[in-house]
C-alpha positions in Angstrom: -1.7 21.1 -21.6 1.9 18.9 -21.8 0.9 15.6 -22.8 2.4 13.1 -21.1 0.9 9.4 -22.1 -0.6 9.6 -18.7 -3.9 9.5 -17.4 -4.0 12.6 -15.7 -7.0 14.8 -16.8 -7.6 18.5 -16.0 -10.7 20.1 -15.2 -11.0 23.9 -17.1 -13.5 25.5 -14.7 -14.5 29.3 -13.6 -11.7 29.4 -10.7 -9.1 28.2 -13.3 -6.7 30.6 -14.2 -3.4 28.7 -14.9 -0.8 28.3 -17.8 -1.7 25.4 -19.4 1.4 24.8 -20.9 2.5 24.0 -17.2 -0.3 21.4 -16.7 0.7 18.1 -17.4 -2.5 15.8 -18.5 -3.4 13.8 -21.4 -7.5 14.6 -21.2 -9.4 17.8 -20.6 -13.1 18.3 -19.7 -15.2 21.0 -18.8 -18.5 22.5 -18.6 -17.9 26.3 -19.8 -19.2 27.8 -23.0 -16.9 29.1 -25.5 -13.8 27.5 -23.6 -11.8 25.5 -26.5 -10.3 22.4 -25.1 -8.2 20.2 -27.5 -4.9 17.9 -27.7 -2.5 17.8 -30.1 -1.6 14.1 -31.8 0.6 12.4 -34.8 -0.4 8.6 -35.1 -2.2 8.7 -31.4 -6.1 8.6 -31.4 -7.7 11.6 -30.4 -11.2 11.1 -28.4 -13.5 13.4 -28.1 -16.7 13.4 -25.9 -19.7 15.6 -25.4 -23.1 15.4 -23.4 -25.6 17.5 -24.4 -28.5 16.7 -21.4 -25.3 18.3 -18.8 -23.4 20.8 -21.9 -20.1 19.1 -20.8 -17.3 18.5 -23.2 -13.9 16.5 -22.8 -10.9 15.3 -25.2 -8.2 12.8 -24.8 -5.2 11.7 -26.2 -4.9 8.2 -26.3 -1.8 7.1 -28.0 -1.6 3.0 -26.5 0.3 4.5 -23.0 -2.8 6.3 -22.5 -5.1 3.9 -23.6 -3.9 1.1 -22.1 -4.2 3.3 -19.0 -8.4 3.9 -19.5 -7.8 7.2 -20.5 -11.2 7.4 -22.7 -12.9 5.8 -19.8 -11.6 7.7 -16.8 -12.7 11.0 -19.4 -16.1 9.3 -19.0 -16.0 8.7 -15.3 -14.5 12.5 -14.5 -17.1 13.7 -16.3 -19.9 12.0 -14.4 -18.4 12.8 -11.1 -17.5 16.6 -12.2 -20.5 17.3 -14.4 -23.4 14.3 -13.2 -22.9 13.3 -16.4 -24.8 10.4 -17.9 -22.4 7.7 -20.1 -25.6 6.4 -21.7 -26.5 10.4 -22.8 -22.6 11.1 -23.8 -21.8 11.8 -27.8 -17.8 10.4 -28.6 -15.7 10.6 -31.5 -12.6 9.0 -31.9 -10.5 10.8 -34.6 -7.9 10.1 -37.0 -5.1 8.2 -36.1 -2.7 5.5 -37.1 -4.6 2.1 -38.1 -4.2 -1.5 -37.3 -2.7 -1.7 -41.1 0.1 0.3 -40.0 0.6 -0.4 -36.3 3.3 -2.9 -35.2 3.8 -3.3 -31.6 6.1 -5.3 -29.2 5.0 -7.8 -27.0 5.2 -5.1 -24.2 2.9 -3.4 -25.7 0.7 -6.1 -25.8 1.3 -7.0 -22.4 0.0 -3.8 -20.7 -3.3 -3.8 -22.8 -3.7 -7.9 -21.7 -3.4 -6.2 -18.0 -6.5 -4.4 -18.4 -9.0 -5.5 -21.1 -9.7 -9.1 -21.5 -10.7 -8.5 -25.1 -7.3 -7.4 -25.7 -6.5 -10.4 -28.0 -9.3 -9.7 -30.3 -7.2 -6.1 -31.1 -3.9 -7.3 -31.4 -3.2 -9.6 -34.3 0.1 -10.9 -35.6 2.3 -7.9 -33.5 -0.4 -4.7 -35.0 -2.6 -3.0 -32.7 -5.9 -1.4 -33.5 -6.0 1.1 -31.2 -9.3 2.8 -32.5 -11.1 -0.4 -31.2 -9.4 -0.2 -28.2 -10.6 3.1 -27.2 -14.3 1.9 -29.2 -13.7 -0.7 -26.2 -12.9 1.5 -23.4 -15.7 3.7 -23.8 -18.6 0.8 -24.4 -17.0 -0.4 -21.1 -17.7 3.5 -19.9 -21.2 3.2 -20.7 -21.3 4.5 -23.8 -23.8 3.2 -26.4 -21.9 1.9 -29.6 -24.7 4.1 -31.8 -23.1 7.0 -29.8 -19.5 6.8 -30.8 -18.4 7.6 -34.4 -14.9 6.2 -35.4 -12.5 7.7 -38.5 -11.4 4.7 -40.8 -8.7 6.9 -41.7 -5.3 5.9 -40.7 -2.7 9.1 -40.4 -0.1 6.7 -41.3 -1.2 5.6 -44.2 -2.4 8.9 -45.6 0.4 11.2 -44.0 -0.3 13.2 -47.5 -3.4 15.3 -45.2 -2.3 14.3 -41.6 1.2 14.1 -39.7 2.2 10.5 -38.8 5.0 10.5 -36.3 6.3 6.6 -37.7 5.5 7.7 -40.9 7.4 11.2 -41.2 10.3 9.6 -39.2 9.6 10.6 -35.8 9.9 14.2 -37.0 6.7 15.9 -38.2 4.1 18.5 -36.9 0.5 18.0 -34.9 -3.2 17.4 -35.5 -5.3 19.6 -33.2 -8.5 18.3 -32.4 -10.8 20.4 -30.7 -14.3 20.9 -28.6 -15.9 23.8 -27.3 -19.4 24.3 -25.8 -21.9 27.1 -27.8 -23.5 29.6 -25.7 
C-alpha cells in the first residue's frame, strides 16, 4: 500500500482484487492464509500483530504522525470488529526503529501526542521521543497484555550499519520490510 502517516487501514480479504500500490493506508490486516502483508519503514516503528485463537494477522507503520493518530490501536480495534478478535488473545511486535537516544522532536510534535495519551510526558524527555513506548502504550491501552508484546531495543538510527535510517542516511536511504503472513 502508499503509506501516508495516516490511520487508514485496509482490509486484504477473498473479494479483494485491487493494486495495492493505489491503496493509500498505513496498517493492513487480514484473515487469509499465505497472504503476505507488510510496510515498508526507515526510522518509523513497525508493529506487527497476530491472534492465533481467530488466525488474523495485521502490521502498521507507525512513524509519530501515525502513532500519535492510534494507529497500533485502531489495528487492534479493526481487527476485533473484522475478525472477533480478542486484544487479550492478540501476539504484537514492535520492530526496529529509531530510539529515544536518537529522536529529537519539536514541540509540535509533542503537542499532538499530549492530545491523545496522557502519559505522553513520561515519553518525551528533554525534546527526544520514544516512540517504541508509545506504541508499547497504545496497544496496552488496546488490550493487549504487556507479556504479549515483544519490543526491539535496537535503534535503526544508531546502527544504520544493518538497517536504513532516514535522519541518519540524510533523508536519502532505502526500506526495511517487515512482514506477516498466516500458514495454512
Amino acid at each position: 500500500v502508499k503509506q501516508v502517516h495516516g490511520d487508514s487501514i485496509h482490509i486484504v480479504d477473498a473479494e479483494d482484487k485491487k493494486s495495492y500500490e493505489k491503496v493509500a493506508a498505513d496498517a493492513i490486516i487480514t484473515n487469509l492464509k499465505n497472504a503476505v502483508i507488510g510496510i515498508l519503514t526507515a526510522d518509523c516503528v513497525p508493529v506487527l500483530i497476530y491472534d492465533p485463537i481467530k488466525r488474523a494477522a495485521g502490521v502498521s507503520h507507525a512513524g509519530w504522525k501515525s502513532a500519535a493518530l492510534g494507529i497500533a490501536s485502531k489495528t487492534v480495534k479493526a481487527m476485533t470488529k473484522t475478525f472477533g478478535s480478542n486484544p487479550s488473545d492478540m501476539l504484537a511486535a514492535i520492530g526496529p526503529s529509531i530510539g529515544v537516544c536518537c529522536y529529537n522532536v519539536n514541540s509540535d510534535v509533542e503537542n499532538e501526542f499530549k492530545k491523545r495519551y496522557i502519559e505522553a510526558s513520561f515519553y518525551i524527555k528533554d525534546g527526544r521521543l520514544d516512540l517504541k513506548s508509545m506504541n508499547l502504550l497504545d496497544l496496552k491501552q488496546a488490550g493487549l497484555r504487556k507479556e504479549n508484546i515483544s519490543v526491539s531495543n535496537i535503534c535503526t538510527s544508531c546502527r544504520n550499519d544493518i538497517f536504513f535510517s532516514y535522519r541518519k542516511d540524510a533523508l536519502i536511504t532505502g526500506r526495511q520490510l517487515s512482514f506477516i503472513m498466516l500458514k495454512e
